[in-house]
N, C-alpha and C positions, 0 to 999 in steps of 0.2 A: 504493500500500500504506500509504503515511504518514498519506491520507486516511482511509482506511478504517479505520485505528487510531485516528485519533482521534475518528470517529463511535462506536467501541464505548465507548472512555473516556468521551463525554461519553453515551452511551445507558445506562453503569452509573452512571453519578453522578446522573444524573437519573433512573434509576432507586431507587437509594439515599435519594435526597432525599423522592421520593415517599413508600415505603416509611418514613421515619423521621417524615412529616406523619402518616400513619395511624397511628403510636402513638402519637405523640404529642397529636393529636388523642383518641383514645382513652383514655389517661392523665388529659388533663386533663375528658374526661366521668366518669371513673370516680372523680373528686376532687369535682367542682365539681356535676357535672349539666348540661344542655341549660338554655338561658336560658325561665325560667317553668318546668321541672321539676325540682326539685332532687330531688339524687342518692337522698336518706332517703326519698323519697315517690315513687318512680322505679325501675318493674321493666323491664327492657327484655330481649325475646325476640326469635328470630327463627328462621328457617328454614322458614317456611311461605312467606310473598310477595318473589317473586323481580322479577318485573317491575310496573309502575307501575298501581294499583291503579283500576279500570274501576268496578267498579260494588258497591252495599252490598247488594243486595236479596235478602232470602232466599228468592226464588223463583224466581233465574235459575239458570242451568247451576250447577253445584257448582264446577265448573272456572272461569269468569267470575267468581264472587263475591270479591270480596278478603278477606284475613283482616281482621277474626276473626268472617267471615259463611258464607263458604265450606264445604265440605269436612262436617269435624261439630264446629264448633267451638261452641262454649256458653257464650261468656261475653259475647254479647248475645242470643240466639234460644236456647232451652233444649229439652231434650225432654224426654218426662214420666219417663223413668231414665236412670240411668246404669250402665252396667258395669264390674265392676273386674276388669281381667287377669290380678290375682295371685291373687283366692281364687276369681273366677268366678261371686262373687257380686253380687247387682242393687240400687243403690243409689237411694234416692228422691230426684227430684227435682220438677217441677213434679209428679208424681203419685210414689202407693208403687206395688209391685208385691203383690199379692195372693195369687193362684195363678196357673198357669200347668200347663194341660194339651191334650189332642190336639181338643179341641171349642172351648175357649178362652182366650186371657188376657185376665185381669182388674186393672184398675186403679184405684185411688183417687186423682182428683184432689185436692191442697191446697188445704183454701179458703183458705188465706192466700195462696195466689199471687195477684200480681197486674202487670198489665203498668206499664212509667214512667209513663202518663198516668192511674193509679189505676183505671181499671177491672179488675177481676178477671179471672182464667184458669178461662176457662168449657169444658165440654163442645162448646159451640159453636166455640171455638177449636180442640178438636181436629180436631171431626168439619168443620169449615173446611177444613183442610190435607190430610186422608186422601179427601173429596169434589174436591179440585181436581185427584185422579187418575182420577178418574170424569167429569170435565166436561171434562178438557183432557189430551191426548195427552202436550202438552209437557209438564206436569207432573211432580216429580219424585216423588210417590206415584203415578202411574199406574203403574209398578211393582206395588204393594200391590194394585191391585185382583185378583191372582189369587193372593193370599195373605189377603187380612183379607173377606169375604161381606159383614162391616156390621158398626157399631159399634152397642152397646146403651148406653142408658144408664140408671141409677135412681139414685134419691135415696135413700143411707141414713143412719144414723146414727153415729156413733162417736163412743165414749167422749163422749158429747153434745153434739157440732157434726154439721150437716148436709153432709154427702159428695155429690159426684156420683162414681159409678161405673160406670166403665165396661168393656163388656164387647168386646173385639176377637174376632169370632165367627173359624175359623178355616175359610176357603173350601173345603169338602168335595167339591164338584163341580170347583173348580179345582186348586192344586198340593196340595192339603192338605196344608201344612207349615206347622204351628206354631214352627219353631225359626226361619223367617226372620222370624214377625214381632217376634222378641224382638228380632233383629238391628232389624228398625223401631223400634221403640217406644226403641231408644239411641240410633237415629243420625238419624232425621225430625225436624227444631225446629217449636216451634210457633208459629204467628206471630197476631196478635189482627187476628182477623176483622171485626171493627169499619173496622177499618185499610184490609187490602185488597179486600173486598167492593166498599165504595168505590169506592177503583181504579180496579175491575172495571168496575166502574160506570160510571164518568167516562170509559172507556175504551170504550163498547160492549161491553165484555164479553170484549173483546181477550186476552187472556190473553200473546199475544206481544209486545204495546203495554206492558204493566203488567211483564214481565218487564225491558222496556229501560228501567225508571225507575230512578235512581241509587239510591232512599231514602237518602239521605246528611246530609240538613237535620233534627235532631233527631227519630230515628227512635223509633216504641215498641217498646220490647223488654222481656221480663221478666227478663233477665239482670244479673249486679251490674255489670257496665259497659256506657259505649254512647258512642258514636262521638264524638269531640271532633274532631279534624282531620286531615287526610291531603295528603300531596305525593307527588312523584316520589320522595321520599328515606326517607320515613318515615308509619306509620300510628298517630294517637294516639289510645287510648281510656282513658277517664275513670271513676273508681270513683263507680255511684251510690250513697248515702249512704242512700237509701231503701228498696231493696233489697229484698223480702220475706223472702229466703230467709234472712236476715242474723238477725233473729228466731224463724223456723220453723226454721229448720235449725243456726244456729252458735251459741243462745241468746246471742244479741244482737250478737256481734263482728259488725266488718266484714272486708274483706277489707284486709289491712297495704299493699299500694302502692296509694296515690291513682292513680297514672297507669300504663298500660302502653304502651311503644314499643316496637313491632316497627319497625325501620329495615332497610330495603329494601338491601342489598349484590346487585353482582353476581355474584361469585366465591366460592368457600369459603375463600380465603385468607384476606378481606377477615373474616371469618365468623371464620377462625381467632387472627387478630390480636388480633378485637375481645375475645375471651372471655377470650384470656391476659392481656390489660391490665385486664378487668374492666369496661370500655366493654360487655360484653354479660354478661347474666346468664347464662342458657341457651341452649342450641339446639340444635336437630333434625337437623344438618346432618351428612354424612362428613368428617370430620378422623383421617389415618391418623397410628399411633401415638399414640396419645391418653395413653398410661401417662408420655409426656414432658412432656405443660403439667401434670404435677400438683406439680410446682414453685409453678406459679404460681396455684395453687391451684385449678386446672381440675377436674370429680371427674364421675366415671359410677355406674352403680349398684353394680357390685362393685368393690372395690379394685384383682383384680386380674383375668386373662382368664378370661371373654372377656366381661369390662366391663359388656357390656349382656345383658338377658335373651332370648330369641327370641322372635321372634313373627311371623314374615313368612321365605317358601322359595323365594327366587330360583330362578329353573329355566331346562334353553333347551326350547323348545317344540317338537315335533316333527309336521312337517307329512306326516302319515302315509299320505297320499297319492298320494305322489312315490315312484317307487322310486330308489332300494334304501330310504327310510323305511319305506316299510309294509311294509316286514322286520321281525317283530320281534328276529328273531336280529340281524341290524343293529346295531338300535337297542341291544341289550343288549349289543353290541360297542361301541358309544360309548361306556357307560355305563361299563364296566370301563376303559376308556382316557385315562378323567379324574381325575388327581392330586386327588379334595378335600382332601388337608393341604396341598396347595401353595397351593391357592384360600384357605383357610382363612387361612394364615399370609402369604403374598406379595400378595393381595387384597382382604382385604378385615381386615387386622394381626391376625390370631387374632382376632376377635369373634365365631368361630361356636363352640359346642362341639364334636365330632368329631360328623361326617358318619354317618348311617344309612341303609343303602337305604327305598328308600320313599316317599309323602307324608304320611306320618304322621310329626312330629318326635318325637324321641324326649323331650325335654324340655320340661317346661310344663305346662301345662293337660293337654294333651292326649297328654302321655304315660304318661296311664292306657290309653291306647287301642293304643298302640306294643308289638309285639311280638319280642322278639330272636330269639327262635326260629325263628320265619317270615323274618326279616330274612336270619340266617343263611344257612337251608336253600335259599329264594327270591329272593332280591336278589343284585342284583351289587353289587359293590365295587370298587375298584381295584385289577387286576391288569391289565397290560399282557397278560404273555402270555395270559392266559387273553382278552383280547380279541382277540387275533390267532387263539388257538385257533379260536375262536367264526365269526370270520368264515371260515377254512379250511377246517370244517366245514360250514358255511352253502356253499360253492363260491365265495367271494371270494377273487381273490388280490391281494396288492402288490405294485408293480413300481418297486425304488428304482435310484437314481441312482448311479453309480461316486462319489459323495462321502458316500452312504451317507441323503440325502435323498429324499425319494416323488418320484414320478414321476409315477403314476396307478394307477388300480386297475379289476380289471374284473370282472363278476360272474359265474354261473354256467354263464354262455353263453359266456362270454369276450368282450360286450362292452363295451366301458369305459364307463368310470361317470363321470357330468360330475364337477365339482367341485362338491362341498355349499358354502353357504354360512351364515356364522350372521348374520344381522340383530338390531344393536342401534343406540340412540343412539350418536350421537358425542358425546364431553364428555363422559361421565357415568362418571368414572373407574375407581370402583370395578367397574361393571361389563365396561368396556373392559378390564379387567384379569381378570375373570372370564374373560372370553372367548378373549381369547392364550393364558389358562392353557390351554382345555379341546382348544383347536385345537391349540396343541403336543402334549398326550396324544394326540390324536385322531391326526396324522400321525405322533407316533414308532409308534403302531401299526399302521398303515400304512391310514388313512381320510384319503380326500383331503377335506379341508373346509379353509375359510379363513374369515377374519374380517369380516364384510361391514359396516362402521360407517357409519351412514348419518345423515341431519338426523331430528331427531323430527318436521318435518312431514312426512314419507317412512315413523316407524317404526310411529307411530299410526293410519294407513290401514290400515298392509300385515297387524298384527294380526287384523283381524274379516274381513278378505278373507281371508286363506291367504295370500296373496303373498308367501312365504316358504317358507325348508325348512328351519330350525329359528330357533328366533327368543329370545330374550331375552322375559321373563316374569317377573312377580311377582306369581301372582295372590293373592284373598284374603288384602290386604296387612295389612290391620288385624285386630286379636284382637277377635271378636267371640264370642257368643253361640252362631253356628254352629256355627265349627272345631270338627276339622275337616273336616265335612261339605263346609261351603260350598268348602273347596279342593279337594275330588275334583269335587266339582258346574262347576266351572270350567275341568277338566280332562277330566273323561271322560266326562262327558251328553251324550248324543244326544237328546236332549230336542226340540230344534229345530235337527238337523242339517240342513246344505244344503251344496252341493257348491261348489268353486272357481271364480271364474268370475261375469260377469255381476255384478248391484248384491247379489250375497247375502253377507250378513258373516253372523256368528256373534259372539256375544257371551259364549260359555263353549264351550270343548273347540272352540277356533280351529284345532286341529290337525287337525281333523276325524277325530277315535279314533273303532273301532265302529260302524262304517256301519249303518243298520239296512236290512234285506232282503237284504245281501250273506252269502255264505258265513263271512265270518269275523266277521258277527257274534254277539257275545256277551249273550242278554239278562238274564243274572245283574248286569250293573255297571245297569243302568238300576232293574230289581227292589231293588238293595239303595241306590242313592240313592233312591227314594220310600222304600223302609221307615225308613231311618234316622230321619229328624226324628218317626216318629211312634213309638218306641219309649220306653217311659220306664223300664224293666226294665234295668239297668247290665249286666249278665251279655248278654244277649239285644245290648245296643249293646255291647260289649267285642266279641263275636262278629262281627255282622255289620262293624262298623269291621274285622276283622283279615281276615275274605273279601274287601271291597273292595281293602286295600291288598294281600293278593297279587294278586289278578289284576291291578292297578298295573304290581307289580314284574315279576311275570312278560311282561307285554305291554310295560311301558315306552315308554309314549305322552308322555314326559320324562323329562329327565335335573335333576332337584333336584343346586342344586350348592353350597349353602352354607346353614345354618341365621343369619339376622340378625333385628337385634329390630325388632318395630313402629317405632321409631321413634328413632333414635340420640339419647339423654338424656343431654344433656353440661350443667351446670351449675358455675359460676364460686360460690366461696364470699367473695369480697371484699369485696362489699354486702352481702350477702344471704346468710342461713343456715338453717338447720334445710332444709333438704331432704331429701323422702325419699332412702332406699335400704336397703342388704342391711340393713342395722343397724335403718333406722330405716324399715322398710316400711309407712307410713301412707298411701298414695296410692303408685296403679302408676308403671310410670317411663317419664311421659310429662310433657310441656311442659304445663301448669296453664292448658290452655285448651280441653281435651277431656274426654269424657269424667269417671270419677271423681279426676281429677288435678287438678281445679279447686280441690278442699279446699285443696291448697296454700296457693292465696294468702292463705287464713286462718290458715296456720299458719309463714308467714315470719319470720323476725326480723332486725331489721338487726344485719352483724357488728359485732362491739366492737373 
C-alpha cells in the first residue's frame, strides 16, 4: 500500500510538472514569439489539424489535405465567392456574383486575379477544376456534374476593363437545383491549370498518381498566403506581399500577421491552456464553460449565452428499418423522452438556445422559414409522461425492476424488444454527453436503449451502411447557401434509397426514411425536396419549407437534440484585437481562414 502511495504522489507531481511546462511554455510564446516569428507579426490558430499533416494538394480527399488546403479553406486555393452566414449575403472573391436564377448562375471573373507565379485567373482555370468531374470519378466536382450541364463563357465589358463571364448552366435533365451550385461556387477552390494539366500529364493522365503528390515545394496559389513549412508539431504559412486581392479588394492593405501557425495539439486541454495564456489566438475547438477564461481575456461572439451563434443540428439518426424504429409512434416516444434543457445546459454548457421541434432551427438565417404554430400543434417536446402515454397506446409496455430501474420492454404482441443501441465516437465528449443525457430520458420512460461508444474507424462505416439503430449525426454541418434545404435532403430523400445489407451505403437519409414502392411510402417529402431549390417566390418557399418540416415532425425519422454553431469561435484578445462579434459584426464568427471571415486578417490590430 506504501508503494502504491507513493507511485500516485510521484504520478501527481509529475503530472503537475508537466502541466506547469505547458504554461509556461505558453507564456513565454505569448511574450517572446517562436524563434524567426515574433509574436507582433505572428497569428496562430488552430482546431482544424489534429494529426501530422500528409499531404498539400488541392485535389486529394478533402479529409487527406492538411490545413489550410483541406476542407474549404481559402487562404491559399480560393473560390470564385464567398458566403456570409450572418446576412446571407454573396461576397466577391476570385469572381462577383451576378445573378443567380433557376436556368443559371452567373459570374464575373476578376481580371486582377492572378495566381503566385503571375499568370492570371482564367476561365480556363475554372472550367479546369469543374471538367476534372467529368474526366475522373475521383474527382471532387464529379459531384457537380449532375448539378452544373456546362459552363458558358463571354467576354464583356465593365465599366471599361474586359471581363470573362461566366455562365454555370443549371443541369435540367439532371437534379435541377440551382441552390447546390451556389453551395459550389463557395466551397470548390480553384487551382491554375497550367499547374496541374501538367501533372496530368507527367503522370499518364493518372488522376490517382497526381492526387498522391505532396504539392508542398512552393506551391501556386492565388490566395494571400502559401505554405512556408510544416512538422509533426506545427503548420506554417506565410503572408504573400503580392497578393492580388490586397489591391482589388482591400485598396491596397495587406493582411496584418506576416505569418500564421496552426500548431498541431493533441487534446483540447492542450487547446484550452494555450488560449488562456494567449500562446493561441483563436480556435475552433469545444472548451466547456467558456464564460470562465474571460478573465483571461478569452471572448466568443456574444458576451453572454449561448456564446456562439447556431449553425449546425446535432441529431441521433434513426434506422427506420428495425423494428420497433419504423414505429413512428416509437420514434415520437423517444423524442418526448429527451431532456433538451438538460443537453443544452449539462452538454454541451448552455450554447444552444432552447430546443424546437423540428429540422428547421428556429434561429438564424433560416428562421424565417420556422414555424411555432406547426411546432406546437405537430412536434413533440419533452414530456416524459406523454412518452410513456404514446408508447401505451402504441401496445408497448415496460417492465421495471423492484429498484425501480427497466428491465425490458415488449411490444404489441408481447414480445420483447432487444435492447436499442445509440452509436457514436468515443472521445468526442460533448457528444458522449449528449448521448447518456438522451439514454437516461429514454429509460426513465421506460425504452430500453443504451449507449453504444465505439472507435471512429467502426463509426464512419456503420453510417452509409445502416449498421446501426440510431446513431449520432450532424449533418449539413456548415451554413451554406442551401439551409435548410440541404439538411432535410440528408435526412429524408429517397433519392437513391437502397436497403441494408450487402456493399450499399447511402450517403443522405442513412436511416433509410420513406421506402419508395412500400405502403408507407410518402411521395409529398420527395415532391417538395425537388420543388424547393427551384422556387424563388419567398411566400411559395415559406410554404412548402413548413409542409416538409411537419411531415419531419410528424414521422420523426430523428430526434434533433441541440441547436450549436458552425463552428465554436473562441478568440484570445492579448495579441491581437478588433475581432468581430455581436458588437462589432464585420465578418461571421468563424476562424479567418474560410469563407467571408478571411476579411479579418485585414482588419487585426495588435493589443496595446
Amino acid at each position: 500500500m506504501k508503494m502504491k502511495g507513493l507511485s500516485q504522489i510521484k504520478y501527481l507531481l509529475v503530472s503537475a510538472l508537466l502541466l506547469g511546462l505547458i504554461s509556461c511554455q505558453a507564456k513565454k510564446e505569448t511574450e517572446t514569439g517562436e524563434v524567426g516569428f515574433p509574436r507582433s507579426k505572428t497569428l496562430y490558430l488552430a482546431g482544424s489539424q489534429w494529426g501530422d499533416p500528409n499531404t498539400f494538394n488541392p485535389l486529394a480527399e478533402s479529409w487527406q489535405a492538411a490545413w489550410p488546403v483541406g476542407d474549404r479553406f481559402n487562404l491559399m486555393y480560393e473560390p470564385l465567392i464567398t458566403y456570409n452566414s450572418l446576412d446571407g449575403k454573396f461576397e466577391p472573391l476570385l469572381g462577383t456574383l451576378i445573378s443567380k436564377g433557376n436556368d443559371s448562375i452567373v459570374v464575373d471573373i476578376n481580371p486582377e486575379a492572378k495566381w503566385s507565379d503571375g499568370n492570371p485567373v482564367t476561365s480556363a482555370d475554372v472550367k479546369f477544376v469543374f471538367e476534372l468531374g467529368r474526366r475522373f470519378k475521383g474527382a471532387a466536382t464529379a459531384y457537380a456534374v449532375e448539378f452544373i450541364s456546362g459552363i458558358n463563357v463571354a467576354n464583356v465589358d465593365v465599366n471599361g476593363a474586359k471581363v470573362e463571364r461566366l455562365s454555370f448552366m443549371v443541369n435540367k435533365k439532371g437534379r435541377n437545383n440551382p441552390l447546390v451550385i451556389l453551395d459550389l461556387l463557395q466551397a470548390i477552390r480553384i487551382v491554375p491549370a497550367h499547374v496541374f494539366e501538367k501533372l496530368l500529364a507527367d503522370n499518364n493522365n493518372d488522376f490517382g498518381a497526381v492526387q498522391k503528390l505532396k504539392i508542398d515545394a512552393n506551391p501556386v496559389v492565388s490566395g494571400p498566403y502559401n505554405l512556408e513549412n510544416y512538422s509533426n508539431e506545427k503548420i506554417v504559412i506565410k503572408r504573400r506581399d503580392d497578393y492580388w486581392g490586397n489591391k482589388s479588394l482591400y485598396a491596397g492593405k495587406m493582411p496584418v500577421p506576416q505569418f500564421i501557425i496552426h500548431p498541431i495539439f493533441k487534446s483540447n486541454d492542450h487547446f484550452a491552456i494555450a488560449l488562456q495564456q494567449g500562446g493561441l489566438d483563436a480556435s475552433q475547438t469545444f472548451i466547456p464553460r467558456i464564460w470562465m477564461k474571460k478573465k483571461d481575456k478569452v471572448n466568443t461572439w456574444f458576451e453572454s449565452s449561448p456564446y456562439f451563434t447556431s449553425g449546425a443540428l446535432p441529431l441521433l439518426l434513426i434506422n427506420t428499418t428495425k423494428a420497433p424504429l419504423n414505429d413512428k409512434n416509437f420514434r415520437r416516444a423517444m423524442a418526448a423522452a429527451i431532456n433538451y434543457a438538460d443537453i443544452k445546459e449539462l452538454a454541451v454548457s448552455g450554447y444552444s438556445p432552447d430546443m424546437q421541434p423540428g429540422l428547421i432551427m428556429a434561429v438564424g438565417l433560416e428562421g424565417k422559414y420556422f414555424n411555432a404554430e406547426d411546432a406546437k400543434a405537430v412536434g413533440v417536446s419533452y414530456n416524459p409522461e406523454n412518452a410513456k402515454k404514446i408508447l401505451a397506446d402504441a401496445g408497448y409496455k415496460s417492465v421495471f425492476k423492484s429498484d425501480g430501474s427497466l428491465d425490458y420492454m415488449t411490444d404489441k404482441a408481447g414480445n420483447r424488444v432487444p435492447t436499442l443501441s445509440i452509436t457514436s465516437p468515443a472521445g468526442w465528449s460533448d457528444w458522449e454527453a449528449m448521448v447518456r443525457l438522451a439514454v437516461k430520458g429514454m429509460r426513465d420512460a421506460g425504452i430500453d436503449i443504451r449507449e453504444g461508444f465505439v472507435d471512429a474507424g467502426l463509426y464512419w462505416p456503420a453510417l452509409p451502411s445502416g449498421n446501426f439503430d440510431l446513431i449520432m449525426h450532424k449533418p449539413a454541418a456548415s451554413v451554406t447557401p442551401s439551409l435548410p434545404w440541404s439538411r432535410f435532403e440528408a435526412i429524408m430523400s429517397s433519392r437513391n434509397w437502397a436497403p441494408v445489407g450487402g456493399d450499399n451505403k447511402m450517403n443522405e437519409n442513412q436511416g433509410r426514411y420513406n421506402q419508395p414502392g412500400t405502403k408507407g411510402y410518402n411521395p409529398a417529402v420527395d415532391s417538395l425536396l425537388k420543388l424547393i431549390p427551384t422556387l424563388s417566390d419567398e411566400g411559395k418557399l415559406v410554404q412548402a419549407y413548413r409542409e416538409l418540416n411537419k411531415i419531419f415532425m410528424q414521422d420523426q425519422p430523428a430526434l434533433p437534440l441541440c441547436y450549436l454553431p458552425e463552428q465554436f469561435y473562441e478568440y484570445s484578445s492579448k495579441n491581437w484585437e478588433n475581432w468581430p462579434n455581436e458588437k462589432a459584426p464585420y465578418a461571421p464568427p468563424l476562424l479567418p481562414w474560410v469563407g467571408a471571415s478571411t476579411k479579418i486578417l485585414w482588419n487585426l490590430k495588435l493589443a496595446k
